[in-house]
C-alpha positions as CSV (number, residue, x, y, z in Angstrom):
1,X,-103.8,-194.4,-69.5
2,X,-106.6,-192.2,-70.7
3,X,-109.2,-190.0,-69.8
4,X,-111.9,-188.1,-71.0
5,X,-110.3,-184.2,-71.3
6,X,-112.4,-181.3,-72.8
7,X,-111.8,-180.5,-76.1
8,X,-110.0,-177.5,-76.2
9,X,-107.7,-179.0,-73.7
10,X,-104.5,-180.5,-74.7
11,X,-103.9,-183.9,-72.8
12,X,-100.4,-184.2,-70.7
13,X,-99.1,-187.8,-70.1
14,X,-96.5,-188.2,-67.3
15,X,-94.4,-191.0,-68.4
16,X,-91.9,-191.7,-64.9
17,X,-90.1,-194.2,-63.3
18,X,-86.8,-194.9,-61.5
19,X,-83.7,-195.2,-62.9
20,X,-82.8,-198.4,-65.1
21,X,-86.5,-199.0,-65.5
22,X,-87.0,-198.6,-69.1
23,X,-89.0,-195.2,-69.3
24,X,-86.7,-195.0,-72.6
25,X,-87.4,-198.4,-74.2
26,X,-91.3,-197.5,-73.6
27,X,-90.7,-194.1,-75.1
28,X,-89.4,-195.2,-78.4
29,X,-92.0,-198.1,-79.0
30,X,-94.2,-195.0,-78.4
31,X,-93.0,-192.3,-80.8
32,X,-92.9,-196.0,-83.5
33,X,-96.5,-196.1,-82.6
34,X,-98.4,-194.6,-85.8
35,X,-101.5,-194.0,-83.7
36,X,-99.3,-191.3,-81.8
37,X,-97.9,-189.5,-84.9
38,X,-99.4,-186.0,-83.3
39,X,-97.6,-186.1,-80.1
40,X,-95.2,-184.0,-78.7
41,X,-92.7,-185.2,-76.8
42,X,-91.0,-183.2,-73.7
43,X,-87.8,-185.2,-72.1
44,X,-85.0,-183.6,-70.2
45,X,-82.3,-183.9,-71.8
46,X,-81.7,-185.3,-75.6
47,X,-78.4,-186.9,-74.4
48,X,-80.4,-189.3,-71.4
49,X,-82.9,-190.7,-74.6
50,X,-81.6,-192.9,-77.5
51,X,-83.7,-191.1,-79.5
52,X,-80.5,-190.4,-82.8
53,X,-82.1,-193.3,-85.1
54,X,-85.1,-191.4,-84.6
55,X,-84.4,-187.9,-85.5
56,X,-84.3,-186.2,-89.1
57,X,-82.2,-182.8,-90.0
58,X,-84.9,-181.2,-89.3
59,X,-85.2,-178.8,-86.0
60,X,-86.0,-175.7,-84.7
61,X,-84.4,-174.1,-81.3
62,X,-85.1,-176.9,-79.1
63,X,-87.7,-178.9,-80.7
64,X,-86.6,-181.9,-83.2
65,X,-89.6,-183.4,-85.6
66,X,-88.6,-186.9,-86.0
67,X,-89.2,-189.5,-88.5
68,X,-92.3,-190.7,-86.9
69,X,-94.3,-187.3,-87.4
70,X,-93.8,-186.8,-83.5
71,X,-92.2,-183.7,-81.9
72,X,-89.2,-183.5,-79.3
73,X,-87.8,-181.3,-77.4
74,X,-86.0,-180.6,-74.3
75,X,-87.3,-178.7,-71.1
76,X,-85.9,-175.6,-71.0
77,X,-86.3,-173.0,-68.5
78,X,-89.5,-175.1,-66.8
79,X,-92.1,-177.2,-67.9
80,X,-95.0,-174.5,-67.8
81,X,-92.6,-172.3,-70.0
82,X,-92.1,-175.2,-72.5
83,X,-95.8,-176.1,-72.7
84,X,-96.3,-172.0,-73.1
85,X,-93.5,-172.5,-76.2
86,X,-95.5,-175.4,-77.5
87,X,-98.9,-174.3,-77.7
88,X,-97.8,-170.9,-79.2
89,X,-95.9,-172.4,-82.0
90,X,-98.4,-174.6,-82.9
91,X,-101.0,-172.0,-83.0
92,X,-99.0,-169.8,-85.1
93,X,-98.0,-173.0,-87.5
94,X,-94.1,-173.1,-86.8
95,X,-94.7,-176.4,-86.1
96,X,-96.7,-179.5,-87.0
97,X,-99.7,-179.4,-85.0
98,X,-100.0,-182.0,-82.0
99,X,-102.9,-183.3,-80.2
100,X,-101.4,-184.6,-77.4
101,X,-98.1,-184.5,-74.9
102,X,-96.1,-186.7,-73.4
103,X,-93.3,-185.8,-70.4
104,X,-90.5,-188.2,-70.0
105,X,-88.5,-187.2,-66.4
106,X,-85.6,-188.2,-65.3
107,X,-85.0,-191.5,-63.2
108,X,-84.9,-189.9,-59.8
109,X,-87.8,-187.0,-60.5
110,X,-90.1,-186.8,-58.0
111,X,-93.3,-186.5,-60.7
112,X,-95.5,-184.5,-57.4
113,X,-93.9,-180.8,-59.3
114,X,-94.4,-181.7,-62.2
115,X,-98.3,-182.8,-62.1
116,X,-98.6,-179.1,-60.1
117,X,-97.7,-177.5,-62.7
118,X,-99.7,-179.0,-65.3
119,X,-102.6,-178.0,-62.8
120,X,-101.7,-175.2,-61.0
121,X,-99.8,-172.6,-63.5
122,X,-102.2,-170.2,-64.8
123,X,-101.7,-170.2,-68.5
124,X,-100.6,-174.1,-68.6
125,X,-104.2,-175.2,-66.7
126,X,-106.0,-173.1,-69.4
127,X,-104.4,-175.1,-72.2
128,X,-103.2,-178.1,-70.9
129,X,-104.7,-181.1,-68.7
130,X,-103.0,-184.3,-67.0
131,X,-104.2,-186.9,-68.9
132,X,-102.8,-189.7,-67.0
133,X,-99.5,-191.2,-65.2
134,X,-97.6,-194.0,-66.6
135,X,-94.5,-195.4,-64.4
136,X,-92.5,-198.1,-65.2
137,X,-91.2,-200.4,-62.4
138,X,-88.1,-203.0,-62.9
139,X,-88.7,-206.3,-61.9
140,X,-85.1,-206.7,-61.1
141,X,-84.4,-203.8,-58.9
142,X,-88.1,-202.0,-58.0
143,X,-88.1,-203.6,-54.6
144,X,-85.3,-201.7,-53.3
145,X,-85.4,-198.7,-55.3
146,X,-89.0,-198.5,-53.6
147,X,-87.5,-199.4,-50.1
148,X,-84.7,-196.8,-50.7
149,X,-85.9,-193.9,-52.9
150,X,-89.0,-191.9,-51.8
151,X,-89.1,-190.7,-55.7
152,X,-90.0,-194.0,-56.4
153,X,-92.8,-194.6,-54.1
154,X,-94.1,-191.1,-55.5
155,X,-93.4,-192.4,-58.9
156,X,-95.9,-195.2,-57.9
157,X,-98.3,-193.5,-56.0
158,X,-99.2,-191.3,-58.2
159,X,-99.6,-193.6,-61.8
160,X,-102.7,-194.1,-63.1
161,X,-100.9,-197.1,-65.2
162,X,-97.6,-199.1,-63.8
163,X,-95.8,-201.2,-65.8
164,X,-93.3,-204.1,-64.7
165,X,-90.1,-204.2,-66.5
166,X,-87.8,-207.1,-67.3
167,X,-90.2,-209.3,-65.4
168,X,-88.8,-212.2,-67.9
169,X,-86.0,-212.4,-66.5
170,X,-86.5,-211.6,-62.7
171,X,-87.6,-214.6,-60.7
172,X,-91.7,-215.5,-60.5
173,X,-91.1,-214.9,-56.7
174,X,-89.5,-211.4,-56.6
175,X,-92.1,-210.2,-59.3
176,X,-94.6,-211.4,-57.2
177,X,-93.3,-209.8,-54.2
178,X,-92.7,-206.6,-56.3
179,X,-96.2,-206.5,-57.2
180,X,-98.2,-206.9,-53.8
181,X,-95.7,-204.0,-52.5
182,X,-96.6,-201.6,-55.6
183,X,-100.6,-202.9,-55.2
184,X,-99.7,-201.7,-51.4
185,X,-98.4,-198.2,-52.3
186,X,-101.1,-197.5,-55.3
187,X,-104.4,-200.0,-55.3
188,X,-106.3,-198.2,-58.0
189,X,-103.4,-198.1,-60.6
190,X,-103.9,-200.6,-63.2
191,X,-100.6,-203.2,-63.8
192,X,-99.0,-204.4,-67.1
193,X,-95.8,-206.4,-67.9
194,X,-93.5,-205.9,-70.0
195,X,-90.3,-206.8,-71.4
196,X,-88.5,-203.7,-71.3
């Protein structure tokens, strides 16, 4: 899920996938994860995240520091103006610093925008790089969320890192079949399972 970035570059990790398929389970082992206490985190909307057990008294305008040392905070105009928000509180100490991002979309997000603007806006390519894609995929459903949703596929195609939901509880078969289809759409992304 990571590669080298330069130093005064501030790595962006996409974290997608399709509705249902546990982008919010993942999210919260995350921000749990001590090793990511100096990450902020961009999602959508507070109200899509179970984030409340999470979150301390603690916020400023739209960013929330929670109990894990991590930052939240919801898009607001646009991703490049959020990053833009970021980066200049942090330089000017209104909040903790962070050494890293992490962008939670939305279930049906077509994740092709986003990465552009992480690469293509002007101020956000001079501060910011795409570290890496992580999508999660359910075991249960994938197969025809993939057959049925073109923001899946893209979802897919573009992860660096995919990782199968709920596969304890699909059957062998259907996970099996759900991986050769993803392994069809993305050959170079690397596959986990998890229990999301």
């Amino acid at each position: 899920m990571s590669v080298a970035v330069p130093l005064d570059l501030t790595p962006v990790t996409v974290l997608t996938g399709f509705l249902g398929s546990g982008k919010t389970t993942l999210l919260n082992a995350l921000l749990r994860d001590e090793r990511l206490r100096d990450t902020a985190v961009i999602i959508n909307e507070f109200g899509e995240v179970g984030l409340d057990h999470l979150l301390v008294s603690e916020s400023q305008e739209n960013v929330v520091l929670l109990d894990s040392g991590c930052l939240c905070c919801t898009i607001g105009s646009g991703l490049s103006e959020t990053l833009e928000t970021l980066f200049r509180q942090r330089r000017e100490g209104s909040i903790p610093a962070f050494q890293r991002v992490v962008v939670e979309t939305t279930g049906l997000a077509d994740p092709f925008p986003l990465l552009k603007t992480v690469l293509a806006d002007y101020f956000v390519s001079k501060h910011f790089t795409v570290n890496g894609v992580l999508t999660t995929v359910d075991a249960l459903h994938g197969l025809g969320q993939l057959r049925e949703h073109v923001e899946a596929r893209n979802q897919v195609a573009v992860a660096n890192h995919i990782s199968i939901t709920k596969s304890d509880v699909a059957d062998p078969a259907q996970v099996n079949e759900l991986e050769a289809a993803l392994l069809q759409l993305n050959g170079a992304a690397q596959l986990s399972f998890s229990f999301a």
